[in-house]
N, C-alpha and C positions, 0 to 999 in steps of 0.2 A: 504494500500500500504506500502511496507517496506520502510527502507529507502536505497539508491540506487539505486533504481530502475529507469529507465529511461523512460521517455515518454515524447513523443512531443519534443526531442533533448534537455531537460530540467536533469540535473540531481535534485532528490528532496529527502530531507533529511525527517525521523520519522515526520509527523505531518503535514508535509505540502502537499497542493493538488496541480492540473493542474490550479483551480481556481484563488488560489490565486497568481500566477505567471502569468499569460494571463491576468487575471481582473484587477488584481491590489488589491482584495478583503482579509484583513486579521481578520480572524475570533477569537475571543477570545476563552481562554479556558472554558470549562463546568463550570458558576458560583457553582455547588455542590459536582462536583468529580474535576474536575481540567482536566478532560480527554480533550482529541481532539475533535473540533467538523469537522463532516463533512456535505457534501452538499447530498441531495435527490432529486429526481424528481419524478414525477409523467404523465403520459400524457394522456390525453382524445382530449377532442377539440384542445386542445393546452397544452406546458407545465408546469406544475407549480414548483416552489422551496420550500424549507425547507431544514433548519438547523437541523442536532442533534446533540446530544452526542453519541458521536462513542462507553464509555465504555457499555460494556453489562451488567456491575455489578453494575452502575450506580442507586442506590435504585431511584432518582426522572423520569431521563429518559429525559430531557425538550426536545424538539422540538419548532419549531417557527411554527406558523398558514400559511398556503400553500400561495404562491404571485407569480404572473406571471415574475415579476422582480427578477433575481438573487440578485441585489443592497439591496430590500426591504425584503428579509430575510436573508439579512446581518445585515444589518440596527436593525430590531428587534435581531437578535440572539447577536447584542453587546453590544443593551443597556443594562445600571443597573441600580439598583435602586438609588445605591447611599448611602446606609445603612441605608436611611431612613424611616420608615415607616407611609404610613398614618392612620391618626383619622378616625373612622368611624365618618359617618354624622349623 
């Protein structure tokens, strides 16, 4: 979506979605390009969600694992690690 563009009587600027102004949901940028991420759906029985990284040039790509809950691929697409990394066992 560009930015200006209007929808749902919302004007919304580069980066930002419907989501996060309705939800309250603010998603971080791409931990490996910096790009935007946005929201996916899927729908069989019911719907599922997922986070991606929106750039296309994006050499890792991440996405989050599919959750019935908007909230809980939020929740994964924002954690980090924290720069730390674990010991194997």
């Amino acid at each position: 979506m560009d930015g200006g563009e209007k929808q749902s009587g919302m004007m919304l600027m580069p980066g930002e979605s419907v989501w996060d102004e309705v939800n309250g949901f603010t998603l971080k940028k791409c931990p490996f390009c910096g790009g935007v991420a946005e929201w996916r759906f899927e729908t069989a029985e019911y719907v599922e969600w997922r986070v991606c990284c929106e750039n296309r040039y994006c050499f890792v790509q991440p996405s989050t694992s599919l959750s019935i809950a908007p909230d809980d691929s939020a929740d994964k697409w924002n954690r980090r690690g924290g720069g730390q990394l674990r010991k194997p066992s």
